[in-house]
Every structure is written in C-alpha cells, then in structure tokens.
C-alpha positions as CSV (number, residue, x, y, z in Angstrom):
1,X,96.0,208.2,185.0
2,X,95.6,204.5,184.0
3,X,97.9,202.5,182.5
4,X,96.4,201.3,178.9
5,X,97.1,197.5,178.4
6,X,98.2,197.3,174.7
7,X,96.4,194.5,172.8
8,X,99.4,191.6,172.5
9,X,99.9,190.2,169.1
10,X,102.3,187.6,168.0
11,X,104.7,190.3,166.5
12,X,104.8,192.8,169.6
13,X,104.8,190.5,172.3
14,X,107.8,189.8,174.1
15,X,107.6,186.0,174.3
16,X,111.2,185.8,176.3
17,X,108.7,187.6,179.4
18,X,106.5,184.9,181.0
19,X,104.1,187.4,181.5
20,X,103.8,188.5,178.2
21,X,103.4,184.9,177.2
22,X,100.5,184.4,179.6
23,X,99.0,187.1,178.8
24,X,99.0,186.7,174.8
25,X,97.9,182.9,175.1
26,X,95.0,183.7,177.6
27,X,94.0,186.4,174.8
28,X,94.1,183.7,172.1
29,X,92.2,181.5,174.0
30,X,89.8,183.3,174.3
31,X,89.4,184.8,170.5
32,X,89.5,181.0,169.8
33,X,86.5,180.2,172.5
34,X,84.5,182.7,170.9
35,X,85.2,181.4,167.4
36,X,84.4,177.8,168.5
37,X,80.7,179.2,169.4
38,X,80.2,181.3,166.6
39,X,80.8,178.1,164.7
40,X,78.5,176.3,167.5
41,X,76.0,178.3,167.2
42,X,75.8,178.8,163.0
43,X,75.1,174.7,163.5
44,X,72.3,175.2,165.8
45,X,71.1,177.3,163.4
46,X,71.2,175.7,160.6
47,X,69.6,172.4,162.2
48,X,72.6,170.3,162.1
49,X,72.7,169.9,166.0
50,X,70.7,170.2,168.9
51,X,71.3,172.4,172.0
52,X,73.9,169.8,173.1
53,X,75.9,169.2,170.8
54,X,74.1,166.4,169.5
55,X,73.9,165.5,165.5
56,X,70.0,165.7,164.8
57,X,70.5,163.3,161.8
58,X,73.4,161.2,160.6
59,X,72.3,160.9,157.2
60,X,74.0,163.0,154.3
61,X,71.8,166.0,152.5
62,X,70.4,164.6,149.0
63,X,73.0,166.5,146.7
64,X,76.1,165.1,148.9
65,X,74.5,161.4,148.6
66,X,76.9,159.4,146.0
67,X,74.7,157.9,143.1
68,X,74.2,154.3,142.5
69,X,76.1,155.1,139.2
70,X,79.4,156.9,140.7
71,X,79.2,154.2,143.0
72,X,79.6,151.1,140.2
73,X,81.7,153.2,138.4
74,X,83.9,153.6,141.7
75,X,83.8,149.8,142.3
76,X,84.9,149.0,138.5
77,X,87.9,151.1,138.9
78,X,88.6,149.5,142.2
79,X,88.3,145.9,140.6
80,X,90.1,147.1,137.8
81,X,93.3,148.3,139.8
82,X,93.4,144.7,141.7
83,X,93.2,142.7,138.6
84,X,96.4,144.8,137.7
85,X,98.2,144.5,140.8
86,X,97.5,140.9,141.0
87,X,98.7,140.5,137.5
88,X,101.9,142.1,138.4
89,X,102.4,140.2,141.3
90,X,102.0,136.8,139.3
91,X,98.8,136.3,141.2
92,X,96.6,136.4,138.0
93,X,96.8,135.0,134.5
C-alpha cells in the first residue's frame, strides 16, 4: 500500500522539519507559477501583449486618457498649493 502524501498547508506543516519546509515552498511555488500564467495568458488574450511578453501598445485605452479639462484643473490646484507654500515661506507677497 502507498503512502498518500498529504497536501501541506501553512497551518499543518511542520515548518521546524526542513523537509516539510521544502516541501510546502516547492508547492507554493508552483501554485504561484501557474497563477503568474493564468495572469500571462488572460493578457495575451486580451491584446495587451504579444507572445513575449512584449506591450503591443504603450498608449492608455480612451476612457483611462485624462481630459484636457482634469488636466488644467489638476495644474490650477498645483499652482494654487505653491502660491501658498511660497507665501508661508515669505517667498511671496
């Protein structure tokens, strides 16, 4: 009769054994290999990246792409918060 391996988690491993540890963190390893080309391959999918690994495009999707408004709106506020600092500082009259 065969011995059954139990699968190791974090919880019933005995992490004082060095074989225990070897044998949970090879596991984990490979759970996270396979999760790394899941997330690999959903990419590939999705036209993001080619075969290699290799962005197809560097430019944002249209509904990510900050508007020319957010971005004065974001540069007024910016202005705005150095015109106070520099007043506090003396800098500014």
């Amino acid at each position: 009769m065969s011995k059954k391996s139990k699968k190791l988690t974090w919880v019933t491993a005995d992490l004082r054994r060095q074989s225990d540890r070897d044998a949970l963190f090879l596991q984990e390893e490979k759970k996270a290999a396979q999760r790394v080309k899941q997330a690999v391959d959903k990419l590939k999918n999705q036209g993001i990246v080619d075969e290699h690994g290799n962005l197809l495009s560097n430019e944002l999707p249209k509904d990510m792409q900050p508007t020319f408004e957010y971005k004065r709106k974001r540069q007024r506020r910016h202005l705005k918060k150095l015109t106070e600092m520099s007043k506090e500082a003396g800098l500014y009259d």
